[in-house]
KEPAPA-322305 format. One record per residue (C-alpha): z, x, y; chain; residue number from 0. Coordinates in nm, 3 decimals. Example, Ala and Ser with C-alpha at 12.3 -4.5 7.8 and 13.67 -1.06 7.14 Angstrom:
<sites>
[site [0.780 1.230 -0.450] A 0],
[site [0.714 1.367 -0.106] A 1],
</sites>
This chain:
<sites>
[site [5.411 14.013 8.849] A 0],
[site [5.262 13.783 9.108] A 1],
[site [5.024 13.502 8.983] A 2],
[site [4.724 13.486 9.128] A 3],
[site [4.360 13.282 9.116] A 4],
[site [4.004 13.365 9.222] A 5],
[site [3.781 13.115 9.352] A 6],
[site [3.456 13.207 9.444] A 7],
[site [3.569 13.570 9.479] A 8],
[site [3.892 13.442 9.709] A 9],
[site [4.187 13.463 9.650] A 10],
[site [4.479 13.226 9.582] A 11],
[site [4.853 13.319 9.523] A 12],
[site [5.076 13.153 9.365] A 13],
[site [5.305 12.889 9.560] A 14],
[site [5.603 12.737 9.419] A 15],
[site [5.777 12.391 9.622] A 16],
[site [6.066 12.421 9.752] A 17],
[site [6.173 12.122 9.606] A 18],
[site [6.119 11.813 9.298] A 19],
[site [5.986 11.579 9.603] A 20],
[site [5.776 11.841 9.750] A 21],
[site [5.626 11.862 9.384] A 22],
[site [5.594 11.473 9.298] A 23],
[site [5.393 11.453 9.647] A 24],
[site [5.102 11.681 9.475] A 25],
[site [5.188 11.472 9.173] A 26],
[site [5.094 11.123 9.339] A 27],
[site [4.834 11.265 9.547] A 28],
[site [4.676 11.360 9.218] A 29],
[site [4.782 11.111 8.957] A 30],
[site [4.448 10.989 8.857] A 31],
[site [4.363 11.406 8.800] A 32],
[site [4.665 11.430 8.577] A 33],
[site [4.720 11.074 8.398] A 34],
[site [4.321 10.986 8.359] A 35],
[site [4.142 10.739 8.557] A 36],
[site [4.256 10.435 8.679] A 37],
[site [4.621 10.535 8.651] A 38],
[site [4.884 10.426 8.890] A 39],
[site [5.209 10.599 9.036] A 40],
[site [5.526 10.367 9.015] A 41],
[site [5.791 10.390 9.260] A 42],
[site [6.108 10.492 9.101] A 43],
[site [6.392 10.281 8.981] A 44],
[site [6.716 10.324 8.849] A 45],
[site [6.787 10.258 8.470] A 46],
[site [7.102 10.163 8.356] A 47],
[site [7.249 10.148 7.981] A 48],
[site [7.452 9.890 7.856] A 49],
[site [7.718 10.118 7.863] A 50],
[site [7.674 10.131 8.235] A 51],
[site [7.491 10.442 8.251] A 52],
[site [7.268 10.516 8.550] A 53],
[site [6.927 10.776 8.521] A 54],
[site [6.683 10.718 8.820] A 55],
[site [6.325 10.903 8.632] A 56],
[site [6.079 11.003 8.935] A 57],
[site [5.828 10.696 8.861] A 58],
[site [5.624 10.530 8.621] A 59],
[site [5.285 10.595 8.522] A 60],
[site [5.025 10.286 8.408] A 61],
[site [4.685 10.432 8.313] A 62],
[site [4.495 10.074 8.338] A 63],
[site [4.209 10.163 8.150] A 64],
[site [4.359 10.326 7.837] A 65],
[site [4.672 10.094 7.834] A 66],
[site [4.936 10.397 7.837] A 67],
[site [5.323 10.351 8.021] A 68],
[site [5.453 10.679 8.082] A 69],
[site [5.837 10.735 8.233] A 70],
[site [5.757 11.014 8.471] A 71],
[site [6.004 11.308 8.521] A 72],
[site [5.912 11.589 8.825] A 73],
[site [6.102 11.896 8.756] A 74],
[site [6.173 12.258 8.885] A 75],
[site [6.166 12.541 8.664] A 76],
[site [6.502 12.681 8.780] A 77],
[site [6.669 12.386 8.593] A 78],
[site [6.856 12.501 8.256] A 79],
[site [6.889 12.274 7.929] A 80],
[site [7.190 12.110 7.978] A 81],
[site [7.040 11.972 8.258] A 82],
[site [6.718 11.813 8.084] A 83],
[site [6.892 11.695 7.788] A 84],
[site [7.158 11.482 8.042] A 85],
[site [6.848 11.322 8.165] A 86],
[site [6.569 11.243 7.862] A 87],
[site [6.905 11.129 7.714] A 88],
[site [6.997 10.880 7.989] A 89],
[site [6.636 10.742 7.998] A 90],
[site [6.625 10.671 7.670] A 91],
[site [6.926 10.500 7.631] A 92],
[site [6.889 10.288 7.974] A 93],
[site [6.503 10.218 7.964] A 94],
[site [6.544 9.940 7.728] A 95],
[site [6.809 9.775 7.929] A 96],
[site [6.597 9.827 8.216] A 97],
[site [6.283 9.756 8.082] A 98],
[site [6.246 9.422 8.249] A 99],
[site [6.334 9.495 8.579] A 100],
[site [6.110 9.796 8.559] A 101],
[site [5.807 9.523 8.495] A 102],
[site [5.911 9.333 8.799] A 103],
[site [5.877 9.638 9.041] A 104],
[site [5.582 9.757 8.900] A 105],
[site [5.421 9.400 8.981] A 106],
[site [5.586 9.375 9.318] A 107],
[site [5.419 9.704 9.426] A 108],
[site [5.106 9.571 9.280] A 109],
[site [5.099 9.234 9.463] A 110],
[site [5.190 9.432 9.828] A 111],
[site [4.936 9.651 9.791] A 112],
[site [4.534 9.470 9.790] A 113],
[site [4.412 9.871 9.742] A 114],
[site [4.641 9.897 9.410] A 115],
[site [4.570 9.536 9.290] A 116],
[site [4.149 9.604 9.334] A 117],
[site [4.169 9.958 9.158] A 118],
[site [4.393 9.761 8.924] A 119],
[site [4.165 9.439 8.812] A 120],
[site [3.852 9.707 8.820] A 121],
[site [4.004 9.874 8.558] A 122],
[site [4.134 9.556 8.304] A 123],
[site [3.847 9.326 8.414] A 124],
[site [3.887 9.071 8.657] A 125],
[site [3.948 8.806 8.431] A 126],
[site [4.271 8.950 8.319] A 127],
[site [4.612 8.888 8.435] A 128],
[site [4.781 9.156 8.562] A 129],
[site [5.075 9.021 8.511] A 130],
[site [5.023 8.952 8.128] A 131],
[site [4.869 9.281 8.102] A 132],
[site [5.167 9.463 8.225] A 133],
[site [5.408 9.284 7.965] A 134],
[site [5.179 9.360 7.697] A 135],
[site [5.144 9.722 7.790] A 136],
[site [5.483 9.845 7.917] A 137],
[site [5.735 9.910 7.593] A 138],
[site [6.045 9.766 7.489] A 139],
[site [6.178 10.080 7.292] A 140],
[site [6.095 10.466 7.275] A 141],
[site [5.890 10.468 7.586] A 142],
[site [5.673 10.783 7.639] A 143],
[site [5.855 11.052 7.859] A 144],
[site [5.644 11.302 8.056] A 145],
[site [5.751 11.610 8.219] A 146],
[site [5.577 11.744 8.524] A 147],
[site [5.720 12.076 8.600] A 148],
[site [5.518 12.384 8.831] A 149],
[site [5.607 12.626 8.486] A 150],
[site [5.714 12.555 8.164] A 151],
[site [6.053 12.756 8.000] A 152],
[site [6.225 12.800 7.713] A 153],
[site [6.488 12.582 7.805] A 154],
[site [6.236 12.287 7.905] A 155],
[site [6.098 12.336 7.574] A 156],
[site [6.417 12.352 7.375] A 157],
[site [6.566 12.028 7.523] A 158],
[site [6.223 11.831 7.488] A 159],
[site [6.244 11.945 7.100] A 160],
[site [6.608 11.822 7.096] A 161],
[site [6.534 11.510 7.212] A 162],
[site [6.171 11.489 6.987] A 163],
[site [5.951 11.514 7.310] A 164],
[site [5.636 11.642 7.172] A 165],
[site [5.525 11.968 7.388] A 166],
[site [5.195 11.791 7.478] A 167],
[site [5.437 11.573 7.699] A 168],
[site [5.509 11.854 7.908] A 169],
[site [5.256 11.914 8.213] A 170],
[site [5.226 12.242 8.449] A 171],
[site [5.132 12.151 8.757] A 172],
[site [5.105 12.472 8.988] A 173],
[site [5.000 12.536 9.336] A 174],
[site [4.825 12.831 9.510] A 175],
[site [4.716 12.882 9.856] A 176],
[site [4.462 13.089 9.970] A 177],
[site [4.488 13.447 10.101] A 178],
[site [4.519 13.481 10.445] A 179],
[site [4.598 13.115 10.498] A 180],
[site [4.966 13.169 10.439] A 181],
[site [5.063 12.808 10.432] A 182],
[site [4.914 12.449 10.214] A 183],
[site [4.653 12.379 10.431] A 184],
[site [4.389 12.532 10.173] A 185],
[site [4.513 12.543 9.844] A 186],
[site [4.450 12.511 9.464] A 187],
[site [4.578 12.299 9.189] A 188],
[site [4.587 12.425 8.832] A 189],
[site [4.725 12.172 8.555] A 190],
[site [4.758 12.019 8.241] A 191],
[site [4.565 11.649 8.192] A 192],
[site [4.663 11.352 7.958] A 193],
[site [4.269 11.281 7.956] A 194],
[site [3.896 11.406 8.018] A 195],
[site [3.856 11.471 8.334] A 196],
[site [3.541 11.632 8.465] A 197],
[site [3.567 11.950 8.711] A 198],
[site [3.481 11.843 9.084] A 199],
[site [3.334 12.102 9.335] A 200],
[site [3.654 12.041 9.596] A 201],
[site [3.923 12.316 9.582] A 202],
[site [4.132 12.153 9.326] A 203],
[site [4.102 12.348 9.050] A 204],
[site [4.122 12.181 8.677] A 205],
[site [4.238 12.368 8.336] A 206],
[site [4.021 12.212 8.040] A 207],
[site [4.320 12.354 7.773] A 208],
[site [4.481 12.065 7.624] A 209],
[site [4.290 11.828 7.823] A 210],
[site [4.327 11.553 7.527] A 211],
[site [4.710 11.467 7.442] A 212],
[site [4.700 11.308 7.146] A 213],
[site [4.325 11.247 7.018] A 214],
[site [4.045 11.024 7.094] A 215],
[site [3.952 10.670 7.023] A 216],
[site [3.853 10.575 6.683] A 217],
[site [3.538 10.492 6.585] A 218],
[site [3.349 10.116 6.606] A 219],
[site [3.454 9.935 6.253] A 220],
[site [3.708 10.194 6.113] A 221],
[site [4.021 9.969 6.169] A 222],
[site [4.024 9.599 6.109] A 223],
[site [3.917 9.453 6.453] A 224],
[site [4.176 9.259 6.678] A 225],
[site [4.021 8.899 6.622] A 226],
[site [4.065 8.913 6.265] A 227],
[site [4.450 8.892 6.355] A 228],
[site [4.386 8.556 6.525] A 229],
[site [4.405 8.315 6.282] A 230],
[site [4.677 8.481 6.052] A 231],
[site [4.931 8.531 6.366] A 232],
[site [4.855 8.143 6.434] A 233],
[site [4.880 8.072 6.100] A 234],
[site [5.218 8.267 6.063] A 235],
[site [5.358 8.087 6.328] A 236],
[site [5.261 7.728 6.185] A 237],
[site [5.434 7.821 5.902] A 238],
[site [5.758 7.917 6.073] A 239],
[site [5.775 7.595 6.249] A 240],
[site [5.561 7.661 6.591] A 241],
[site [5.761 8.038 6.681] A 242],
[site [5.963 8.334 6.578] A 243],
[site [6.066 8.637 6.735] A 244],
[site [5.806 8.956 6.749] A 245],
[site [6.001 9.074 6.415] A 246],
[site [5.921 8.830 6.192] A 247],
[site [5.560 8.772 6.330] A 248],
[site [5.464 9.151 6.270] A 249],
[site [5.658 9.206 5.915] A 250],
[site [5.475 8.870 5.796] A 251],
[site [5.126 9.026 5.941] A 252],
[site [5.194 9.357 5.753] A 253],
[site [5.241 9.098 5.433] A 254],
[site [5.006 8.857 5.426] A 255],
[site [4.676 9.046 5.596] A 256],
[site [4.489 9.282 5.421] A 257],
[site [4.474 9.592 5.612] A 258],
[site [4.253 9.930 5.567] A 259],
[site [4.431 10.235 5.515] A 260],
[site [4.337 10.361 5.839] A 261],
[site [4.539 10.070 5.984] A 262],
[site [4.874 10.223 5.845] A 263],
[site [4.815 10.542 6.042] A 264],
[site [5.014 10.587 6.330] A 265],
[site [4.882 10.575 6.671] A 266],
[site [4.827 10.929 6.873] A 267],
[site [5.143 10.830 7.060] A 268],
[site [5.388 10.819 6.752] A 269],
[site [5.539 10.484 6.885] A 270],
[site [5.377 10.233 6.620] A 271],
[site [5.101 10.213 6.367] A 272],
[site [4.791 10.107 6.436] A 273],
[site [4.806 9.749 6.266] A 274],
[site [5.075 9.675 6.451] A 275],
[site [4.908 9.803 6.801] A 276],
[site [4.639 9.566 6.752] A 277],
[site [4.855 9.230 6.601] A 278],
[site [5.048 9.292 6.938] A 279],
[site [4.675 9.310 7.110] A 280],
[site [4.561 8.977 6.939] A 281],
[site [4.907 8.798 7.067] A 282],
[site [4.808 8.878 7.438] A 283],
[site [4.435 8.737 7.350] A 284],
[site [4.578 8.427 7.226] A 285],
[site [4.808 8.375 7.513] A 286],
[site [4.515 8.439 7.746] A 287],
[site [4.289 8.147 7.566] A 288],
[site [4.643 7.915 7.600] A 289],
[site [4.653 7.931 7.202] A 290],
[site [5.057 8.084 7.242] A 291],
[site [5.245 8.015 7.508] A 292],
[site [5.268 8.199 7.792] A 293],
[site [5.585 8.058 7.881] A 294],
[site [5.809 8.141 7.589] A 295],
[site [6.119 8.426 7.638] A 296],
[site [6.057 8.748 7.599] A 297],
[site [5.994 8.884 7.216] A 298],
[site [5.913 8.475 7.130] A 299],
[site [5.592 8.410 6.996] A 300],
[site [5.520 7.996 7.024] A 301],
[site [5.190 7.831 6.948] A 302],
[site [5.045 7.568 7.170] A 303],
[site [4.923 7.280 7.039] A 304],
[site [4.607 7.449 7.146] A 305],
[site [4.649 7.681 6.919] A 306],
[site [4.755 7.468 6.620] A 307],
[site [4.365 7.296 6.671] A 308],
[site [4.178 7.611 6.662] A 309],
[site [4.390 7.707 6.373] A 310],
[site [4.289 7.359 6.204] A 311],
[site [3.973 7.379 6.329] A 312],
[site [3.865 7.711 6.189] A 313],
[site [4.062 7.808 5.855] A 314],
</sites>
C-alpha cells in the first residue's frame, strides 16, 4: 500500500532515496530538527580498534546546549541484520581507540568554520572554551549510537536489541513529495526528534510521538548541586598527593560525599549515574577557574596550586 500525507488538503507520496548519502543530506540539512537546538553535524571519521579494526559511522552529533555526543549511523531499510550488527559492533569496539582523534576533527571543523564556532559559543556561553567543553562532553566508553533510517524493520530492531541499543535510538526520517510535482523540489519531512521541537508553518512536517528520548531535566534542588563537589574533588586530590586518574577521583567522591538518593539514579542516557555526571561537571568548572590543571594527560586530574589555596582558604 502506498504511503501517503495530506497537507492542507494536498497531497504528498511517499519518496524513498536512492541511497545512505542521499538520506544523510536531509539528515544535515535538518540536524537541529532531529538532534534539538544548537546541535552540530560532524564530518565522518574512521574508527579503528586496537585490534586494527576499521568502522567509518556517518558523523557525529554535538547538541551544544544539552551536552549530548551521539555516533551517527544513516541507514537504508533494505539492509538485513547481519549487516547492522557488523557495524554497532565495530563502533563500539573502535570508538574508544578513536575517541581522541574524533575530538581533534570535531574542533578542526569548528575552528574553519566562524558560522559553526558563533552558533557554537551562543549555545555554551561565550566565556566557555570550546575546546574544554568538547573534552568534557564527548565520551571515553559506551558512546550513544543513533540510527537514522527512512523505515524502521524487524531486523533494525533485532540487531539494536542485540547490541542493547535502546529503540528510542532509532529515528525514521521519511520523505514525501507533493502530487503533481513528481520530483524534491516541494516535499515533506516526517520524523522522529531527540528533543522538543515546536511545529513551524514551512513544509517540513514534524511528528510530536516520542519527541522526548529519554526524559526531561530534573527539577531545581533535587540532586546535590555541582559546586558542592568543589571542595571534596580538591580535597581528594590533596590527599592523593596533588592527582590521580578519573578512577580513583570518582570512587573516593562516591565515598566520602554524602549524596541524595536521587544522585544514585542513572542518567536518561544509561551511561553513568547522576553523581558521577555532575563530579565530572565540577572537574571542568575547576579547570576553567585554573583550580586543576588544564594541562594534565588525559583521565589525570592535578590541582594547581591555585586550587590547593581555595581549598585552604575555604574548608
Amino acid at each position: 500500500m502506498e504511503k501517503r500525507i495530506l497537507i492542507d488538503g494536498v497531497k504528498y507520496f511517499y519518496y524513498s532515496p536512492k541511497s545512505e548519502d542521499e538520506l544523510e543530506k536531509i539528515l544535515k540539512e535538518h540536524v537541529e530538527k532531529v538532534f534539538g537546538e544548537s546541535s552540530v553535524f560532524f564530518s565522518k571519521k574512521k574508527l579503528i580498534s586496537s585490534s586494527n579494526i576499521n568502522s567509518i559511522p556517518d558523523g557525529f552529533v554535538i547538541n551544544f546546549r544539552q551536552k549530548k555526543f551521539y555516533i551517527v549511523e544513516v541507514e537504508r531499510a533494505e539492509h538485513t541484520y547481519d549487516h547492522f550488527i557488523h557495524q554497532f559492533s565495530k563502533f563500539r569496539v573502535g570508538f574508544e581507540n578513536t575517541r581522541n582523534k574524533i575530538v581533534r576533527g570535531m574542533r578542526k571543523q569548528i575552528n574553519e568554520s566562524p558560522l559553526i564556532k558563533l552558533k557554537v559559543k551562543n549555545a555554551i556561553g561565550k566565556d566557555e572554551e570550546i575546546s574544554a567543553f568538547i573534552d568534557e562532553v564527548t565520551p571515553f566508553t559506551n558512546p550513544q549510537i543513533i540510527i537514522v533510517i527512512e523505515e524502521k524493520t524487524s531486523d533494525l530492531k533485532a540487531a539494536c536489541e542485540n547490541q542493547n541499543i535502546p529503540p528510542s535510538q532509532i529515528l525514521e526520517l521519511k520523505t514525501f513529495i507533493r502530487e503533481g510535482i513528481g520530483n524534491l523540489k516541494v516535499h515533506a519531512h516526517y520524523f522522529d526528534s531527540l528533543s522538543f521541537v515546536e511545529t513551524t508553518q514551512e513544509v517540513l512536517i514534524e511528528t510530536r510521538k516520542n519527541m522526548v528520548r529519554g526524559g526531561r531535566r530534573l527539577k531545581k534542588g533535587l540532586k546535590t548541586p555541582r559546586d558542592k563537589y568543589c571542595l571534596p574533588i580538591l580535597k581528594i586530590l590533596i590527599d592523593l598527593g596533588g592527582e590521580s586518574r578519573t578512577e580513583e577521583v570518582l570512587k573516593r567522591v562516591k565515598k566520602e560525599m554524602t549524596l541524595k538518593d536521587i544522585d544514585f539514579e542513572m542518567l536518561p542516557s544509561g551511561q553513568s549515574a547522576r553523581w558521577e555526571n555532575t563530579a565530572r561537571w565540577a572537574k571542568f568548572g575547576l579547570r576553567k577557574k585554573g583550580y586543576l590543571d588544564k594541562s594534565s594527560p588525559r583521565g589525570i586530574w592535578r590541582i594547581t596550586e591555585k586550587g590547593r589555596e581555595y581549598h585552604q582558604k575555604n574548608k
